[in-house]
C-alpha positions as CSV (number, residue, x, y, z in Angstrom):
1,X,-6.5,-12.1,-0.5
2,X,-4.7,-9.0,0.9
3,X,-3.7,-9.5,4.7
4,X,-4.5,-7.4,7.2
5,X,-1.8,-6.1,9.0
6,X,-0.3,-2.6,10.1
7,X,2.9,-1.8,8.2
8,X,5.7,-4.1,7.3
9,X,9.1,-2.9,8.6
10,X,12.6,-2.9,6.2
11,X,15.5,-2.4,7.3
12,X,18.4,-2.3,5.4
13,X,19.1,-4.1,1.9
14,X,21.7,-4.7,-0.4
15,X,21.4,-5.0,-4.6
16,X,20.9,-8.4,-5.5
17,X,22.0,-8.7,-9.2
18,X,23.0,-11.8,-8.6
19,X,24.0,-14.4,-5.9
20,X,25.6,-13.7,-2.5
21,X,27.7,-15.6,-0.6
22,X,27.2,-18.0,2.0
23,X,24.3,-16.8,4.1
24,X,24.5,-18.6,7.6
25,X,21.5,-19.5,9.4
26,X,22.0,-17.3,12.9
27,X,20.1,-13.9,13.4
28,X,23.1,-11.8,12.3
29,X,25.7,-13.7,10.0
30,X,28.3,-11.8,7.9
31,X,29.7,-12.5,4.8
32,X,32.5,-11.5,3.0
33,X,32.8,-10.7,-0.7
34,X,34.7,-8.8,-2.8
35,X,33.1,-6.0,-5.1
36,X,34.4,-4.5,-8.3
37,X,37.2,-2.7,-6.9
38,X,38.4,-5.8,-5.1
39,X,37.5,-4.2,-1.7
40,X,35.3,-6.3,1.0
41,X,32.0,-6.2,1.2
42,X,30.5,-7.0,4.6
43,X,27.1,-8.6,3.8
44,X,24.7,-9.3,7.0
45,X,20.8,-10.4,7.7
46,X,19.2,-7.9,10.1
47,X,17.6,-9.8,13.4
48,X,13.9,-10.3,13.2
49,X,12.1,-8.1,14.8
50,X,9.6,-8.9,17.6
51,X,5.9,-8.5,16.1
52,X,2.3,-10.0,16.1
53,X,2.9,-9.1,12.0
54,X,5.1,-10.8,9.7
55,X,8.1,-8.9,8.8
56,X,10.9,-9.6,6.1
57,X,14.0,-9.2,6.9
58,X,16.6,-8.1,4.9
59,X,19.9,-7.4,3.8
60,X,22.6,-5.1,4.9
61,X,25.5,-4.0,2.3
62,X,28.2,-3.0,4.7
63,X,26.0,-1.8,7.5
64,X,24.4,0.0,4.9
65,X,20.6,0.7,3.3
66,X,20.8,0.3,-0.4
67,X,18.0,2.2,-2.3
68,X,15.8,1.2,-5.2
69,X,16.9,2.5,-8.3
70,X,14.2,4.5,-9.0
71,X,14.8,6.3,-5.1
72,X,12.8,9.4,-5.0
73,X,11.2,9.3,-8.1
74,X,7.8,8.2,-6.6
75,X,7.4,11.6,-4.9
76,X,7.6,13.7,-8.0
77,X,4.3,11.6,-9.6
78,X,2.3,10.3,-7.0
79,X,0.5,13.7,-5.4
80,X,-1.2,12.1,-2.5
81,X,1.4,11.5,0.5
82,X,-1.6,8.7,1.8
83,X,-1.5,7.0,-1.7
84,X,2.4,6.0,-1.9
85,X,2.1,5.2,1.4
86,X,-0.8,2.9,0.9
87,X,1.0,1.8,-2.5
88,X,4.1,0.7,-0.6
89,X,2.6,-1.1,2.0
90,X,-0.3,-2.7,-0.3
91,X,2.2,-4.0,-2.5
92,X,4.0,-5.8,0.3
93,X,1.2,-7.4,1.6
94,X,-0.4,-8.9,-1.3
95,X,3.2,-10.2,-2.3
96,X,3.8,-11.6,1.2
97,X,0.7,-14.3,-0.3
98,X,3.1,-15.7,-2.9
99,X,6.5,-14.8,-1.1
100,X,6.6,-16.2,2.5
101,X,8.1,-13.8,5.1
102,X,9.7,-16.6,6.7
103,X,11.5,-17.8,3.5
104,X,11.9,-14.3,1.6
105,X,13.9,-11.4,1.9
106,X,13.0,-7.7,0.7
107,X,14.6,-5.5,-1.5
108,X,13.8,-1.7,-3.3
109,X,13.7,-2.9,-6.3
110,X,17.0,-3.0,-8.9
111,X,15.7,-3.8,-12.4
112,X,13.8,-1.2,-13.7
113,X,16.3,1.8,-13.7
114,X,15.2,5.7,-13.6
115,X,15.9,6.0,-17.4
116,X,13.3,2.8,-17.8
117,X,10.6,4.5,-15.3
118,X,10.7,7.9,-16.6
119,X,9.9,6.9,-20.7
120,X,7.3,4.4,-19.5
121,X,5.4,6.9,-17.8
122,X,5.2,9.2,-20.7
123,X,2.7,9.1,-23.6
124,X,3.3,6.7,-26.3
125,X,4.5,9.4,-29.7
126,X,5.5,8.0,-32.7
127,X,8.5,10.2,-34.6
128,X,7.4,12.8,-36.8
129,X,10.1,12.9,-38.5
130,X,13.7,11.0,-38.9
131,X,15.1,13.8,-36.3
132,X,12.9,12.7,-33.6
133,X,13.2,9.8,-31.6
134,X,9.5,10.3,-30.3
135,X,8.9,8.0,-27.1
136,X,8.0,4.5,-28.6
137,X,8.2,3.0,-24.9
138,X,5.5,5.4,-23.4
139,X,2.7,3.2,-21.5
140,X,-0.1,5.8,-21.7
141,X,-1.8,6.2,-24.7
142,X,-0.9,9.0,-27.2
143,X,-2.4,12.5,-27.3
144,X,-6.2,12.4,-28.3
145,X,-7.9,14.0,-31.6
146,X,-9.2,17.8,-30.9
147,X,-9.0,21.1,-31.8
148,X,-7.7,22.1,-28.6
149,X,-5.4,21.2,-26.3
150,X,-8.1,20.6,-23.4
151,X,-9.7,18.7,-25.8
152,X,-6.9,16.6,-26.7
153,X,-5.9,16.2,-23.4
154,X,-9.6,15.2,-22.6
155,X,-10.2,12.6,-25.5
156,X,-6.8,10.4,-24.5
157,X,-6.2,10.7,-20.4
158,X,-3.0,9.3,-18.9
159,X,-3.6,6.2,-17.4
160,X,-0.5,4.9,-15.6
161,X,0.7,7.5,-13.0
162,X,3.5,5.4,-11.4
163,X,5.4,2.1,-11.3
164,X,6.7,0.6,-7.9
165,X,8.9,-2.6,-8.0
166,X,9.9,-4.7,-5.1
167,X,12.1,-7.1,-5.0
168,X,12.2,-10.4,-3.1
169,X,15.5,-12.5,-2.5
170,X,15.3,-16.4,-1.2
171,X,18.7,-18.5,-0.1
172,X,19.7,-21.2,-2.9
173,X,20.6,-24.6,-1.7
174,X,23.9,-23.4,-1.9
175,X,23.7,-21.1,1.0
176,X,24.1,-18.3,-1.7
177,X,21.1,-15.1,-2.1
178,X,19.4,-14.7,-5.4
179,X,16.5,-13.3,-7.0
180,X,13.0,-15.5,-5.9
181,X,10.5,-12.9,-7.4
182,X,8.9,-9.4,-8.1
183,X,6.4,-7.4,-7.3
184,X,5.2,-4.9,-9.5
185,X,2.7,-2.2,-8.2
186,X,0.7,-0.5,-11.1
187,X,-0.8,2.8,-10.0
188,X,-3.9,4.5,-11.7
189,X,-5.2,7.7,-12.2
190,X,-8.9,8.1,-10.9
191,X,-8.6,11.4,-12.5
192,X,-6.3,12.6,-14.7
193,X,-4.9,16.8,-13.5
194,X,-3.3,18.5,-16.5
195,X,-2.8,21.9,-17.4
196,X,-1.2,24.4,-20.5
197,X,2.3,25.2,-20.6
198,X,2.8,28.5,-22.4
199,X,5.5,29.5,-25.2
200,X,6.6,32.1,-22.0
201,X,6.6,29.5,-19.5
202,X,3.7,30.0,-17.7
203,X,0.8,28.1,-16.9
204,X,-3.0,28.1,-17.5
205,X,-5.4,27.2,-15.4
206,X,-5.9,23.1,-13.6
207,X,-8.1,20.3,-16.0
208,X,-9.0,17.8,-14.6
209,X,-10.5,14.2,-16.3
210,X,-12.4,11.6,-14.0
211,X,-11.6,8.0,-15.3
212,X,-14.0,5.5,-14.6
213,X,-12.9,2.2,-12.7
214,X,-13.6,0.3,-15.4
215,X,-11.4,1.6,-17.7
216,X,-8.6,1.8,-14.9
217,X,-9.3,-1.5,-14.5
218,X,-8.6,-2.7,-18.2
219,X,-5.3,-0.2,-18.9
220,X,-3.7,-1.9,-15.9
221,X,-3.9,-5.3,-17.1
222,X,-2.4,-4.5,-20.4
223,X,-0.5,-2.0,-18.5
224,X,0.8,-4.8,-16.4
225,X,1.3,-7.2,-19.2
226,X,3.7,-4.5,-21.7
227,X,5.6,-4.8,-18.3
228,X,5.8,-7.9,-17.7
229,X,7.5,-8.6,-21.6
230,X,9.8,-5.7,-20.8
231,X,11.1,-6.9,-17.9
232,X,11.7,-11.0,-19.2
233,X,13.2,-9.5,-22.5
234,X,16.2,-11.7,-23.1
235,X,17.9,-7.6,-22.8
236,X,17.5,-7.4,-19.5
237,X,19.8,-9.0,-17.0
238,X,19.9,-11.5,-19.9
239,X,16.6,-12.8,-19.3
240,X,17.1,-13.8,-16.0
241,X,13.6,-12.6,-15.1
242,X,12.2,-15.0,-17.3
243,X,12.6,-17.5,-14.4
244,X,11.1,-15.9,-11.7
245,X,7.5,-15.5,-10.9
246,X,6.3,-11.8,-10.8
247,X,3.4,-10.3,-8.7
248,X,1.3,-7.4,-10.3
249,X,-1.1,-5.5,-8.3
250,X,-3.4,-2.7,-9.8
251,X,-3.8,0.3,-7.3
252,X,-6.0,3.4,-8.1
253,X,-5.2,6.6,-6.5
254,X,-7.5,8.5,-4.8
255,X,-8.5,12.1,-5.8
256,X,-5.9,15.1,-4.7
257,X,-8.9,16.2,-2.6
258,X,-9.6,13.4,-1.0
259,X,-8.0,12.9,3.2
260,X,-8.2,9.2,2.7
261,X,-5.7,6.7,0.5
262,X,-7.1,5.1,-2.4
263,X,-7.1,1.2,-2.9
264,X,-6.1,-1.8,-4.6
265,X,-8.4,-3.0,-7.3
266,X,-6.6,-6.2,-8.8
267,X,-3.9,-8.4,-8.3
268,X,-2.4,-11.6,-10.6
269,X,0.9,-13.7,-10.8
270,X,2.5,-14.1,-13.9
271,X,4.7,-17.8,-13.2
272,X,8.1,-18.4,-14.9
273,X,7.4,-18.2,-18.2
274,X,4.1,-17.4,-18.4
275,X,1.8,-14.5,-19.3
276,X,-0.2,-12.8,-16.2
277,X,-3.1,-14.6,-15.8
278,X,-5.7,-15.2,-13.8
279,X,-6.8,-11.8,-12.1
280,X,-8.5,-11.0,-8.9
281,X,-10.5,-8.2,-8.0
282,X,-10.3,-6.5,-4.7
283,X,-12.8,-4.8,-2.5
284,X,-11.1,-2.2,0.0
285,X,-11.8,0.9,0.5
286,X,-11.2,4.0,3.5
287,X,-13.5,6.4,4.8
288,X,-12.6,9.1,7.1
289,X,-14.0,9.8,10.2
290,X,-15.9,11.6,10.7
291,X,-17.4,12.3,7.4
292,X,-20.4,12.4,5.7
293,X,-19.5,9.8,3.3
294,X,-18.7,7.3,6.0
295,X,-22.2,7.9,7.7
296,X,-23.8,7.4,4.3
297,X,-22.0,4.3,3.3
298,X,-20.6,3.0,6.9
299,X,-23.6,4.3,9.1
300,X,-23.3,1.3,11.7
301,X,-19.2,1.8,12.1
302,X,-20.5,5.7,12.2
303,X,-22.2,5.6,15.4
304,X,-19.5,3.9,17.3
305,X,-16.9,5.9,16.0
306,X,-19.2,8.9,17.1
307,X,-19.9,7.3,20.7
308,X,-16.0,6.5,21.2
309,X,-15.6,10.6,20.0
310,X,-18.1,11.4,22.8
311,X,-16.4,9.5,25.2
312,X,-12.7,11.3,24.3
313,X,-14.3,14.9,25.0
314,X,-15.8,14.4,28.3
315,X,-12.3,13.8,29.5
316,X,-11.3,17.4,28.9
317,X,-13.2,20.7,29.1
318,X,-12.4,21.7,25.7
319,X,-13.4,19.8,22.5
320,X,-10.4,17.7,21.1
321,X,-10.8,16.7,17.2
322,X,-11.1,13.1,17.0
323,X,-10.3,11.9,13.9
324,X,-10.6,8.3,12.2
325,X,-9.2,6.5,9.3
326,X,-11.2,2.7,8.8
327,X,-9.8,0.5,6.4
328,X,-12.3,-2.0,4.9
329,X,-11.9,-5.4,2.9
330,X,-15.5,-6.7,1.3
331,X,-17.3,-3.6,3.2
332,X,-16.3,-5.2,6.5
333,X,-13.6,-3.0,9.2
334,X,-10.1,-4.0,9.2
335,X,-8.2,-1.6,10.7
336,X,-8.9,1.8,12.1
337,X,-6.6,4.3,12.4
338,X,-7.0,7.2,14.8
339,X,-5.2,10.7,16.0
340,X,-5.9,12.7,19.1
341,X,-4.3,16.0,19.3
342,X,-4.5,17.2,22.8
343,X,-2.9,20.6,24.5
344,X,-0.1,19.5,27.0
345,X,-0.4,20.2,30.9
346,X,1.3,17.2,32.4
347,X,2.7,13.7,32.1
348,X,0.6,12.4,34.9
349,X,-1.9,13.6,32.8
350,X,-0.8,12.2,29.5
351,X,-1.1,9.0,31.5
352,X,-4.3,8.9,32.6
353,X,-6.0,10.2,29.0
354,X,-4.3,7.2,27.4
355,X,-5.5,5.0,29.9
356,X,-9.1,6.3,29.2
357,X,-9.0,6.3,25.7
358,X,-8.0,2.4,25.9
359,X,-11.0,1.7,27.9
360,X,-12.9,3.3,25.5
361,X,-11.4,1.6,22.8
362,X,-12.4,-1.8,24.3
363,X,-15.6,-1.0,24.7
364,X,-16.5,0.3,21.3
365,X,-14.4,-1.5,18.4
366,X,-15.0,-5.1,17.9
367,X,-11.8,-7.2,19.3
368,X,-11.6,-8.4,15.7
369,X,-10.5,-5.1,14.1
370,X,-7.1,-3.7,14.5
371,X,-6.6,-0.6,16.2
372,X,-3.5,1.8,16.0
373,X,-4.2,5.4,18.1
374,X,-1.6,8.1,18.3
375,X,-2.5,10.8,21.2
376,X,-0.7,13.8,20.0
377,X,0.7,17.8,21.4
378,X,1.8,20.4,19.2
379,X,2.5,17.5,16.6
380,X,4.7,15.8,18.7
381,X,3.3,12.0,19.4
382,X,2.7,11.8,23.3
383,X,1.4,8.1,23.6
384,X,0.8,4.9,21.1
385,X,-2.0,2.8,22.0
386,X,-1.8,-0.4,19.7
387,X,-4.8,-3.1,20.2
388,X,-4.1,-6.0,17.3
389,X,-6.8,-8.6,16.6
390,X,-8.0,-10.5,19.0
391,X,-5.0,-9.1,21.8
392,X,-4.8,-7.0,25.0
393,X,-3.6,-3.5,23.9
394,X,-0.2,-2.3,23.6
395,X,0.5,1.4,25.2
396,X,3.3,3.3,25.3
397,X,4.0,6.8,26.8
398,X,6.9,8.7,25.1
């Protein structure tokens, strides 16, 4: 079941390729080790930090944040700001069902490495000829059958768009950090952009391909299992994998157009040693407020949202654009997100708007659904108002 929460926090991490040394119990313990060059290497757990959420900690190498291997390549094939986002913090969540916060530490993840990530996300081409190498390690399928290249582009979409990996570290009984699991995040084309490349070096004009859940649906679980075999081949880190159960999660990205994230649509563990089995679909969804779409599909949730809008504007003179994010599980509100851009005049004033719009928000969201509002000016974030399940809210004035 994916949690509802607002976003987990990281802080730094170190590469886990194997075990650490001597983790103490205390908030902040450090460690000593020597690395390749025979220098020191200051290992240390990051406090916890205070939250109504469940957090990982993690790992410091020498004070320092140690990225994934595959840093900065997300950005270059996931369009949609909203969907890596989404994809980051999704995957944590569902993995936090299988790896306790309280017994797990997070890492970016360290085994699949750019060279990995950038043939798996290619199409599958078989060599034409003893010269070529082809791309036998490609995940999406090869180039369709047509006498054009929309058409061929058309009759064999690409599938996978990304691959996130997560990794999560637990303490041995020997007081020693090692490898407790992955999470792998699968994410999906719900429609796949492509366009010519000509001999010149131009380009003609966008394609685009919608792909029916479905389908996205069924490429991810064999997407997930190719993966899966990659990753315990006895080639990689000697088949230490092989010993560690691995999270999958199917996510399927939302439409460049679109102003909201897309969602989650299947999740399975694959144990030690065994295939993935056993998936489970998921039903969550966003809709923007206000929207047509969410008054067709989220009428109730609609009006209030409206009503609370209402409420905003007769604070001020001038209109101020309200605008919504609701995240739902099983059609049912989760978590609303909201931004209110205001024009400036004074703090006093600040003050008193945010103490407003928290009335407002007690009156017309349901104590049950998280709420997360950032009053803005100029783009620069004036006040937080933060009301979790069930709580009092939190406010803060910057």
């Amino acid at each position: 079941m994916v949690k509802k929460a607002g976003c987990f926090a990281f802080a730094a991490l170190i590469l886990l390729s194997g075990c650490l040394p001597g983790l103490e119990t205390d908030e902040t313990a450090d460690v000593e080790e020597s690395d390749e060059d025979g220098a020191d290497t200051v290992v240390e757990v990051s406090p916890e930090i205070p939250s109504l959420d469940s957090y990982y900690r993690s790992i410091l190498q020498d004070g320092q944040y140690r990225h994934g291997a595959t840093r900065g390549f997300s950005t270059s094939v996931v369009y949609n700001r909203m969907d890596l986002e989404r994809l980051e913090v999704g995957l944590t969540e569902l993995a936090s069902d299988q790896f306790d916060p309280s017994s797990y530490f997070f890492s970016e993840g360290q085994f699949i490495t750019r060279s990995d990530l950038n043939s798996w996300l290619r199409r599958y081409e078989e060599p034409e000829d003893e010269d070529d190498e082809g791309n036998l390690l490609g995940l999406n399928p090869p180039l369709g059958e047509g006498s054009s290249f929309e058409e061929r582009e058309r009759n064999s979409p690409r599938y996978l768009s990304h691959i996130l990996e997560h990794n999560y570290v637990t303490e041995n009984e020997n007081g020693n950090l090692e490898i407790g699991g992955l999470a792998i995040g699968i994410s999906l084309n719900s429609a796949y952009y492509f366009r010519e490349r000509h001999d010149d070096g131009s380009y003609g004009p966008w394609f685009d391909e919608e792909i029916d859940e479905e389908v996205s649906l069924e490429e991810g679980q064999r997407i997930a299992q190719e993966v899966l075999e990659r990753l315990r081949s006895e080639d990689r880190e000697d088949g230490r994998l092989e010993d560690v159960p691995i999270v999958f999660a199917l996510f399927r990205e939302a439409p460049r157009q679109s102003s909201v994230p897309g969602e989650f649509i299947a999740t399975a563990v694959a144990d030690p040693g065994q295939d993935v089995g056993g998936w489970q679909t998921l039903n969550e969804a966003h809709y923007l407020f206000p929207s047509g779409t969410a008054e067709n599909e989220q009428r109730t949730d609609a009006e209030r949202f409206n009503q609370f809008s209402n409420d905003i504007n007769r604070f001020f003179e001038n209109y101020v654009g309200v605008v919504g994010n609701g995240y739902y599980q099983n059609d049912q509100m989760q978590r609303m997100e909201i931004e209110i851009p205001i024009r400036f005049y004074s703090k006093t004033e600040v003050i008193a708007f945010t103490q407003h719009v928290t009335d407002r928000v007690e009156q017309h969201f349901s104590p049950e659904i998280e709420v997360r509002i950032r009053v803005t000016a100029s783009g620069e974030e004036e006040a937080l108002i933060v009301r979790e399940p069930d709580e009092e809210p939190y406010i803060h004035i910057h």
